[in-house]
Residue frames relative to the residue before (quaternion, step in Angstrom):
aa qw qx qy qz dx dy dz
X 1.0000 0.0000 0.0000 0.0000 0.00 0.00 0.00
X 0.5644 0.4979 -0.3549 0.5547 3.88 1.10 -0.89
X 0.4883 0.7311 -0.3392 0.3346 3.66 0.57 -0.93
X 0.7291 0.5344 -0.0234 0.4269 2.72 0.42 -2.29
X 0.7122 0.3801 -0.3657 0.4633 3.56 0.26 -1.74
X 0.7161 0.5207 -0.3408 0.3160 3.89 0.46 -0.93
X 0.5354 0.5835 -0.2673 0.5490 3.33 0.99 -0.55
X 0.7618 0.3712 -0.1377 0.5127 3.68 0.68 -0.64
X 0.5589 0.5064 -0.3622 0.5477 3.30 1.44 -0.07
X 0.6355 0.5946 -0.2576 0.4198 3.54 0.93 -1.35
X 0.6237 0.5455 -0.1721 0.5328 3.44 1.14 -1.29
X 0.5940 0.5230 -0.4155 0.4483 3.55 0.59 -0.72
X 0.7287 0.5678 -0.2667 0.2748 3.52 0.66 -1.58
X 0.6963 0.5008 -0.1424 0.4940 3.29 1.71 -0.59
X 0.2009 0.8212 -0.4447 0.2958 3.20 1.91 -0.22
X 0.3476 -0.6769 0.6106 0.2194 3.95 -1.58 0.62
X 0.1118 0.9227 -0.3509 0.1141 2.95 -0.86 0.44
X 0.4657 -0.8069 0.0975 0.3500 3.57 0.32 1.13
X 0.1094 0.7497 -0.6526 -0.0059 3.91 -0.15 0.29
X 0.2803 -0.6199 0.7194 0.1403 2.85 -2.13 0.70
X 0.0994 -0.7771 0.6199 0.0444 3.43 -1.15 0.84
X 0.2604 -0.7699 0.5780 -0.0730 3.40 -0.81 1.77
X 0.0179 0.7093 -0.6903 0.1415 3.91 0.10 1.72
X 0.4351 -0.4892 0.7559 -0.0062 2.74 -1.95 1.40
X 0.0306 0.7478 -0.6544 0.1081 3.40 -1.43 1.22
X 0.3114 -0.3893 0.7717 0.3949 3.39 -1.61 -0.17
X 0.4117 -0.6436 0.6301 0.1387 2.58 -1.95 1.22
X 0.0974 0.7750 -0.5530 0.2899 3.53 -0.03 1.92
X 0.1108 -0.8995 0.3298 0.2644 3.86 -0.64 0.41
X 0.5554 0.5622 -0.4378 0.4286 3.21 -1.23 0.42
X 0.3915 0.6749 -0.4016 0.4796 3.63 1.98 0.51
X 0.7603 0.3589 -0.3860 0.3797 3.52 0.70 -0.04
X 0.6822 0.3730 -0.5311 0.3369 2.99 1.04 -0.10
X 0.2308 0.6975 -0.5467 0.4017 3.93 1.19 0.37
X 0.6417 0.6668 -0.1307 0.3557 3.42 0.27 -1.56
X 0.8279 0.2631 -0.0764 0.4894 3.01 0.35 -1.50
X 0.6062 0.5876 -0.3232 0.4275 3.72 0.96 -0.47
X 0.4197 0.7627 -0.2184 0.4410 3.34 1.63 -0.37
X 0.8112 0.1026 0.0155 0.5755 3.02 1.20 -1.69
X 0.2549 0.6730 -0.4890 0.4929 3.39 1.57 0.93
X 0.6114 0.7248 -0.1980 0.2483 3.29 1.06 -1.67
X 0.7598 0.4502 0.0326 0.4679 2.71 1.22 -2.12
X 0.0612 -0.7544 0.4995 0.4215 3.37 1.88 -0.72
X 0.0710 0.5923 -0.7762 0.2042 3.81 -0.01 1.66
X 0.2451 -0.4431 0.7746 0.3790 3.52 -1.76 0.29
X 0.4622 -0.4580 0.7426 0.1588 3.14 -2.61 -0.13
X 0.0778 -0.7279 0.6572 0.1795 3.77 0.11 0.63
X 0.8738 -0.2054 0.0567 0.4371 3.92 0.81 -0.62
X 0.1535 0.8275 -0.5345 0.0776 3.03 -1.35 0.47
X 0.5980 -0.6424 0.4688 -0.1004 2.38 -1.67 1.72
X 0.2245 0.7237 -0.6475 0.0812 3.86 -0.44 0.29
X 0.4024 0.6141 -0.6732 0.0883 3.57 -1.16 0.73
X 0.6551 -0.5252 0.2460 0.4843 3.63 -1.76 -0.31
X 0.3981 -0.6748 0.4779 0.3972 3.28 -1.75 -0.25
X 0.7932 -0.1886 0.3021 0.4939 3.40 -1.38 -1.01
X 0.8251 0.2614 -0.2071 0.4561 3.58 1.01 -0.67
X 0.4283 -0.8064 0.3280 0.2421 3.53 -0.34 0.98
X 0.7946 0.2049 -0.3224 0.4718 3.12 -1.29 1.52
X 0.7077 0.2923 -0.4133 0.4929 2.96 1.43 0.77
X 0.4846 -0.7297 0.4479 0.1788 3.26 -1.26 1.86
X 0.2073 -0.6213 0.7161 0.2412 4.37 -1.09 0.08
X 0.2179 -0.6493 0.7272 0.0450 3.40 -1.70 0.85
X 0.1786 0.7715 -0.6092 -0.0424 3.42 -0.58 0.41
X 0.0008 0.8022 -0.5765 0.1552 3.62 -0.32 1.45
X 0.3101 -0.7226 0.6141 0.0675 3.46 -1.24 1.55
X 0.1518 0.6497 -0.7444 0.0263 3.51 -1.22 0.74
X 0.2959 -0.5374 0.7529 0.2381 3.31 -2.06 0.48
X 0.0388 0.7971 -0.5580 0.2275 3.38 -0.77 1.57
X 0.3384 -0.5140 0.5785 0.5354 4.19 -0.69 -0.15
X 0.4134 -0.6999 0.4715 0.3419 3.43 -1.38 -0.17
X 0.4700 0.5061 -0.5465 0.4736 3.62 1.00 0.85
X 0.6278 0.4666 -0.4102 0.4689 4.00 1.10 -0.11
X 0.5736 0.5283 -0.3491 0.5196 3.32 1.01 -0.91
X 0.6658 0.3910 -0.3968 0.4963 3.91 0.26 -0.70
X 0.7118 0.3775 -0.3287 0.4928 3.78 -0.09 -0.54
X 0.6272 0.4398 -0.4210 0.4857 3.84 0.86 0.07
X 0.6362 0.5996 -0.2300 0.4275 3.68 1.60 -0.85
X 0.4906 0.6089 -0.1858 0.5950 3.12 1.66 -1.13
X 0.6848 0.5615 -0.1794 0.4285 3.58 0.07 -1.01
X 0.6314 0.5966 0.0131 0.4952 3.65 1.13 -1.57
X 0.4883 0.6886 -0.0395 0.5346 2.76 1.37 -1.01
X 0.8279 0.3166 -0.0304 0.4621 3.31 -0.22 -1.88
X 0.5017 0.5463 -0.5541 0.3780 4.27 1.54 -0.04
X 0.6191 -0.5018 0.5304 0.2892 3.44 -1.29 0.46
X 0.7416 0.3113 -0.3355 0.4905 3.66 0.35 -0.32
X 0.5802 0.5876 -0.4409 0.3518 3.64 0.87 -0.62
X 0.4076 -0.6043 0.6247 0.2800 3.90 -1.22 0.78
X 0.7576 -0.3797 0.2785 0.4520 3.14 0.34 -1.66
X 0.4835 -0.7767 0.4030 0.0256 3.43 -0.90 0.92
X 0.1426 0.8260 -0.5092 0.1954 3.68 0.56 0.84
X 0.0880 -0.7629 0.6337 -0.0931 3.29 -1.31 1.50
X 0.3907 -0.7521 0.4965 -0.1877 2.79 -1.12 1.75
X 0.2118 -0.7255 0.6488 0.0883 3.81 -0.79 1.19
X 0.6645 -0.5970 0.2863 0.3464 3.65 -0.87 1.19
X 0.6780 0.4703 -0.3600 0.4354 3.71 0.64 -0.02
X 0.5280 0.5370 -0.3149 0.5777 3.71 1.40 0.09
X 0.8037 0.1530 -0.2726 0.5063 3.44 0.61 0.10
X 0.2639 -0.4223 0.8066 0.3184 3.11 -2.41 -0.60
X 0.0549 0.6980 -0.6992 0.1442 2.30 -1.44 1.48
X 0.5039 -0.7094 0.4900 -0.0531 3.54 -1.37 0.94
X 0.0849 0.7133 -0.6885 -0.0999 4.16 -1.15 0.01
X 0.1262 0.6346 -0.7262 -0.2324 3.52 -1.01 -0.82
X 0.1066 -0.5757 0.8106 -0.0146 3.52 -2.00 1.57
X 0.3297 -0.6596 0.6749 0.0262 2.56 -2.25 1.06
X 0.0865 -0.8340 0.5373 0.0913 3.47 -0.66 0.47
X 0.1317 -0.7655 0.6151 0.1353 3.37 0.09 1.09
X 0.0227 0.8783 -0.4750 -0.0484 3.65 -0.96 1.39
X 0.4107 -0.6650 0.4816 0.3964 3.74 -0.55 0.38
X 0.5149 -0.7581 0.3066 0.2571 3.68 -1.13 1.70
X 0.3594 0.7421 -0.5182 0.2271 3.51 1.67 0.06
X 0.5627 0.6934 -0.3373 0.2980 2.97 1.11 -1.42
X 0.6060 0.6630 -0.2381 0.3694 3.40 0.98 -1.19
X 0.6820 0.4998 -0.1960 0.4966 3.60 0.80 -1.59
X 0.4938 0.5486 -0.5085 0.4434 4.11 0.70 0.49
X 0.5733 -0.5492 0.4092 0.4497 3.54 0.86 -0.10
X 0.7378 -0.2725 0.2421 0.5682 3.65 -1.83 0.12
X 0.3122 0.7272 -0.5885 0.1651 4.04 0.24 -0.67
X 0.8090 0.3778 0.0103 0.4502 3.95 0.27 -1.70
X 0.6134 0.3594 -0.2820 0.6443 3.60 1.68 -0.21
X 0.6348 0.3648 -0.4896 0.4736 3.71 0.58 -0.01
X 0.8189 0.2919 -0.3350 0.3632 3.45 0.37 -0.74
X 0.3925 0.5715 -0.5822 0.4246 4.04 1.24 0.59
X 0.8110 0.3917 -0.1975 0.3871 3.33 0.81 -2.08
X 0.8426 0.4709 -0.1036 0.2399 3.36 0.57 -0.88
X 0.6318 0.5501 -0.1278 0.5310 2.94 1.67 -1.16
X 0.7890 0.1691 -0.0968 0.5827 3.73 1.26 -1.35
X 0.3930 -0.6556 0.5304 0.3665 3.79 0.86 -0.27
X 0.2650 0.7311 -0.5963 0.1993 3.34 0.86 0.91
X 0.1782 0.9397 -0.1907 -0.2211 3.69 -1.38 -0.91
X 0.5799 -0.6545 0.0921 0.4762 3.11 0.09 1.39
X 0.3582 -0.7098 0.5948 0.1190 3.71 -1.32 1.39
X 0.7647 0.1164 0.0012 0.6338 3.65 0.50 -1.03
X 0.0110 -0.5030 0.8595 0.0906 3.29 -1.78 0.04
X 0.0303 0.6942 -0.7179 0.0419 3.26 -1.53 1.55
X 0.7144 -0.2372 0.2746 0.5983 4.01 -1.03 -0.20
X 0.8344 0.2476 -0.0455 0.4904 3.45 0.00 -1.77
X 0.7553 0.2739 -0.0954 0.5877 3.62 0.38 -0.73
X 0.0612 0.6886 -0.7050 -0.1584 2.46 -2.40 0.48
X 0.5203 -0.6299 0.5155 0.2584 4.09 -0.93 0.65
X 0.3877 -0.7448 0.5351 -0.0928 2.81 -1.04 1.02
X 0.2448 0.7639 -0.5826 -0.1309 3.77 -0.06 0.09
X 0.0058 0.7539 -0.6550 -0.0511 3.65 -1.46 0.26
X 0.1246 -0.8007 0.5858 0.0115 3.57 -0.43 1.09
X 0.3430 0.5897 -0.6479 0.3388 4.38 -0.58 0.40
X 0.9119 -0.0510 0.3659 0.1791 3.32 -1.83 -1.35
X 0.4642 -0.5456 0.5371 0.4454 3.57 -0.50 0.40
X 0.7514 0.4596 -0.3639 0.3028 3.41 0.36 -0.87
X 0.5853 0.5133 -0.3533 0.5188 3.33 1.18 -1.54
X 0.6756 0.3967 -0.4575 0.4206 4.09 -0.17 -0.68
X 0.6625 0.5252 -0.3598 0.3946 3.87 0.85 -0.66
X 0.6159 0.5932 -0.2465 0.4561 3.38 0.95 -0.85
X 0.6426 0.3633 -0.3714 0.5631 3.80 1.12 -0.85
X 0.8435 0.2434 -0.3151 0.3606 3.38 0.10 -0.85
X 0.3500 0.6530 -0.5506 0.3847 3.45 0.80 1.24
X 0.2910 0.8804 -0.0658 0.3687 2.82 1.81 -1.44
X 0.8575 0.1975 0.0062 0.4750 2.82 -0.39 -2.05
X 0.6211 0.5767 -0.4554 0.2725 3.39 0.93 -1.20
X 0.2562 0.6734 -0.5653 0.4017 4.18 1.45 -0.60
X 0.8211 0.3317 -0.1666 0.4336 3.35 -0.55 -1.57
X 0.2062 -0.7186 0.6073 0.2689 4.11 0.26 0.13
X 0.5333 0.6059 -0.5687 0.1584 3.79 -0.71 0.84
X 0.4987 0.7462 -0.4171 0.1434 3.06 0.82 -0.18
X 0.2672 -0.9093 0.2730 0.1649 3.54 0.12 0.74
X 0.6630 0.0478 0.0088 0.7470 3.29 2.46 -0.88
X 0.0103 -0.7946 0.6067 -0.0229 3.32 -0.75 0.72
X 0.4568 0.7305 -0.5077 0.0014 3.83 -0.62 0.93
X 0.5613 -0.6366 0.4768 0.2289 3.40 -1.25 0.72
X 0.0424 -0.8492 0.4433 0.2838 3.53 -1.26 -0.21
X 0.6123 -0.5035 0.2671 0.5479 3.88 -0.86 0.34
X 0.8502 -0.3458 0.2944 0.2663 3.02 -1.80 1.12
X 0.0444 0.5972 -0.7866 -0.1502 3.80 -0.94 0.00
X 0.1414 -0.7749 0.6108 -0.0803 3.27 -1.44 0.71
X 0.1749 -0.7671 0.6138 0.0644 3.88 -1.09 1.01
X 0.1621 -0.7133 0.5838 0.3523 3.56 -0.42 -0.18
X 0.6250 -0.6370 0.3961 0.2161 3.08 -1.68 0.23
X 0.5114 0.6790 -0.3449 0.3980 3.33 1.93 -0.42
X 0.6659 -0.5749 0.4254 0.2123 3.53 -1.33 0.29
X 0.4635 0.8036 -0.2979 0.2252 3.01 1.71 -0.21
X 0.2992 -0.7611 0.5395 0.2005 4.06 -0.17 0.09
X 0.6053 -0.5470 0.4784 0.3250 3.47 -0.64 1.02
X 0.8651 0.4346 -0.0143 0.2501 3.16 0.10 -1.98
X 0.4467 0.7075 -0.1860 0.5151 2.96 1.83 -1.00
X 0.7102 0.6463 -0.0588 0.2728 2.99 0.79 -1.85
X 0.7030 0.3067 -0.1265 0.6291 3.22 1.32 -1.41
X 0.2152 0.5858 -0.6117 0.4861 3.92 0.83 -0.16
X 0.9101 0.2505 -0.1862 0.2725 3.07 -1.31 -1.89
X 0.3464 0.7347 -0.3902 0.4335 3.45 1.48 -0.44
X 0.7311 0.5582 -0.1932 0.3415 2.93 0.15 -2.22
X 0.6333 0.6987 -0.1617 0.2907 3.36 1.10 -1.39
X 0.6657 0.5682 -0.1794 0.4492 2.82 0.97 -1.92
X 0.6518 0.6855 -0.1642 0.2797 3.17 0.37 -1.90
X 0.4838 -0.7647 0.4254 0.0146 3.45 -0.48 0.29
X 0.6637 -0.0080 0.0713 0.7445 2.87 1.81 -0.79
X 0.7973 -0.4201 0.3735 0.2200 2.95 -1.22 1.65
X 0.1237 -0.7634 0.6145 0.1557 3.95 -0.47 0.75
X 0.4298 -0.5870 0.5668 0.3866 4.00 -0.87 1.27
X 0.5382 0.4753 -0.6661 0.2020 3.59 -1.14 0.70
X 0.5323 -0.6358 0.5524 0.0854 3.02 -1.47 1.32
């Protein structure tokens, strides 16, 4: 029984588990594929990611999901870190942020002709809502959770029309007080040399 409990502790410590990691960049190219070789290295998958601008110009936000222990994840953060263009790299257990998806469902309009049945449970059931009405098709939009978008287009899949179905990578806020802008200032400070942002 002692055996056991230790053995299950050890295991725990190695446990997967989802984190989001929010890296600050100059907006320079050929940084993702830096990035990503990182977690080639490690053979980590990327369930997602996200890359667009922020509040302060010329600097880019990553926001990338892996299911990882969190002593691998640190030593990939750490690492991330150490790229010359990266500002900083900050990783984040799902209660530390807001966070976001948006799915489309590109449906066929048969679906439609069953009665209110497929519009109560887009509009009403998920707060989803209809983007386009075409002849054959209509768009879908649903914004929430990986899960909540998974759940509708489980949903829908009941009814078999669904004709395209995609999701996108996470967008993500933390919860800290920190300021973007603030941030690189004191940066700016530290540094030794002048950081290239316009």
């Amino acid at each position: 029984m002692k055996k056991k409990g230790i053995y299950q502790f050890k295991r725990s410590k190695k446990e997967s588990k989802e984190y989001t990691l929010s890296v600050l960049t100059e907006n320079k190219a050929g940084l993702l594929n830096h990035i990503t070789i990182i977690f080639n290295r490690r053979k980590m998958n990327i369930d997602s990611l996200n890359v667009s601008s922020t509040e302060v110009k010329g600097v880019s936000r990553f926001t990338i999901v892996v299911n990882s222990s969190k002593e691998k994840i640190i030593k990939v953060v750490n690492h991330i870190n150490k790229l010359i263009d990266v500002l900083a790299a900050f990783l984040y257990e799902e209660d530390e942020i807001y966070y976001q998806e948006i799915a489309l469902y590109k449906l066929s309009t048969k679906m439609f002709l069953k009665g209110d049945l497929v519009e109560k449970i887009i509009i009403r059931k998920y707060g989803a809502k209809i983007l386009k009405i075409e002849e054959d098709h209509i768009i879908i939009q649903k914004t929430g959770t990986k899960v909540g978008t998974q759940k509708l287009y489980d949903e829908l899949e009941k009814f078999g029309s669904i004709l395209e179905f995609v999701r996108s990578g996470r967008v993500a806020v933390s919860k800290s007080k920190r300021k973007t802008k603030n941030f690189i200032k004191e940066l700016e400070k530290i540094k030794s040399n002048k950081l290239n942002i316009k």
